[in-house]
N, C-alpha and C positions, 0 to 999 in steps of 0.2 A: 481147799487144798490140804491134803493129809500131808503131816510134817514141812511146813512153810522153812524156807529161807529169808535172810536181809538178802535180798537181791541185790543192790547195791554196793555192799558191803563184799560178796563174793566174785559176782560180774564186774570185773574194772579190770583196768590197765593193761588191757590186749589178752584179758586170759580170765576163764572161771576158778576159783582159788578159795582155800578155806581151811583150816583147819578140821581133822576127820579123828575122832568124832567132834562135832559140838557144831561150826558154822556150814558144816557140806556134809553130806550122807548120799547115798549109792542111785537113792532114785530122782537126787540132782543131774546124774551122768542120762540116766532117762531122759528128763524133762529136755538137756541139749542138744540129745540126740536128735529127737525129734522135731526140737523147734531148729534145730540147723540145716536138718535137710528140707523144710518149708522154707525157710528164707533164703535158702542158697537153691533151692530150686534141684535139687539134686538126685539125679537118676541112680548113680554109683558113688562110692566113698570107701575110703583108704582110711586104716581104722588102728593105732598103735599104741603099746607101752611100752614103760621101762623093767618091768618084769617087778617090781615090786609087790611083794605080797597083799598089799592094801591097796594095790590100784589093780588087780583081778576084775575083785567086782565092779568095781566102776566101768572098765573094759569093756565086761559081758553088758550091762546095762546100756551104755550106751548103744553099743550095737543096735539091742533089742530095741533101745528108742528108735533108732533112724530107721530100722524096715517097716516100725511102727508108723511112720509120720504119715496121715491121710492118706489121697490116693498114690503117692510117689513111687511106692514098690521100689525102695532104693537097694542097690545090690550092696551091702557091703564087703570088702574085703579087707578081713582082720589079719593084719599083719604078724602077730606074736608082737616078742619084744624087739623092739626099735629103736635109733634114735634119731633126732630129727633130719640129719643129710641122708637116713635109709628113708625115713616116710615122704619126703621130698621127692626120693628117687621114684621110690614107686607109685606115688600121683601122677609126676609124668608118664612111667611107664604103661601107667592104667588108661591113658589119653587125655589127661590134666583135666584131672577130677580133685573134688575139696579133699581135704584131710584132715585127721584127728592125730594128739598125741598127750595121752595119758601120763603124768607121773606124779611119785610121791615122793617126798623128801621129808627126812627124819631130821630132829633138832629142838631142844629146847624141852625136853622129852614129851614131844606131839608131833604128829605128821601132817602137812601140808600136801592136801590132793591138789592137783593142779591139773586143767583140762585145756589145752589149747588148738584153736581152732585155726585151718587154712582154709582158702580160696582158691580156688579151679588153677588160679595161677602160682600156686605158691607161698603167696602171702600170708602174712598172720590178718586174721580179722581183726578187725580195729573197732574201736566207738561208733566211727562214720560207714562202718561196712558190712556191718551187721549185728555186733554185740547191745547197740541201744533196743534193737529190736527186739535180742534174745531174752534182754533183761525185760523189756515190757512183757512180750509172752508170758513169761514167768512170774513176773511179780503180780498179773494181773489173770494167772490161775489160765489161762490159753492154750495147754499144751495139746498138739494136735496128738490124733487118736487116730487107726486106720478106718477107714468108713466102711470096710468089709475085709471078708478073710483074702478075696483076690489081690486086692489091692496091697499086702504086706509085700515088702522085700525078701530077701532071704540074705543070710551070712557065709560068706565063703573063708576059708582057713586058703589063707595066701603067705606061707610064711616064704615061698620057693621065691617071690618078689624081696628078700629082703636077705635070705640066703644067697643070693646070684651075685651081691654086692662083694 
């Protein structure tokens, strides 16, 4: 694995989290992407930040991991900047699909990315609903790869779901 993580250490407490630069880097947001639409099994996905200048690329990464994940061809749509009662809103409005919501937070003079994940319903993923999983994935170098060009998703710019709030 080029540029390893403690997995451990960043996957915990209902969210992927790390200090950027030093314990999380952009193609962490990669590695999630794609190991969350394998494990959530996911067609489409609703995809958000908080407009911070240091959670861009993590954004675009992620994206690019989850249309990436084997043969899924998951649709994403990337919402721009969000916060979590707007990405809520438009999971359901998508027809209760997972969701993402990217941020960063400044303090201590270092930034804390913070990637956290929902479930078709809503939920934050938990230990028991997918995160033990994502962290094995990852700590064990597993991240899925599309098995051909068909097979990719594509990214949709959905900002008008989060406008319409």
């Amino acid at each position: 694995m080029l540029n390893p993580i403690d997995a451990d250490a960043v996957i915990r407490d209902g969210r992927i989290s790390g200090a950027f630069p030093g314990e999380i880097h952009e193609g962490v947001a990669w590695w999630v992407g794609s190991c969350f639409v394998v494990l959530s099994q996911a067609g489409q996905m609703a995809v958000a930040h908080d407009g911070h200048p240091a959670t861009a690329e993590f954004h675009q990464r992620f994206c690019l991991g989850a249309v990436n994940a084997q043969h899924f061809g998951c649709q994403v749509s990337s919402l721009g900047t969000a916060d979590e009662a707007q990405l809520l809103h438009a999971m359901k409005g998508l027809g209760g699909v997972p969701g993402t919501l990217l941020t960063t937070a400044d303090g201590g003079g270092r930034q804390t990315v913070t990637i956290r994940l929902y479930d078709a319903d809503g939920q934050p993923v938990a230990e028991d609903t997918g995160l033990a999983g994502l962290r094995e994935m990852i700590a064990s170098d597993r991240i899925p790869i599309p098995v051909n060009d068909k097979a990719k998703g594509s990214i949709t710019e959905r900002h008008d779901l989060v406008e319409a709030l």
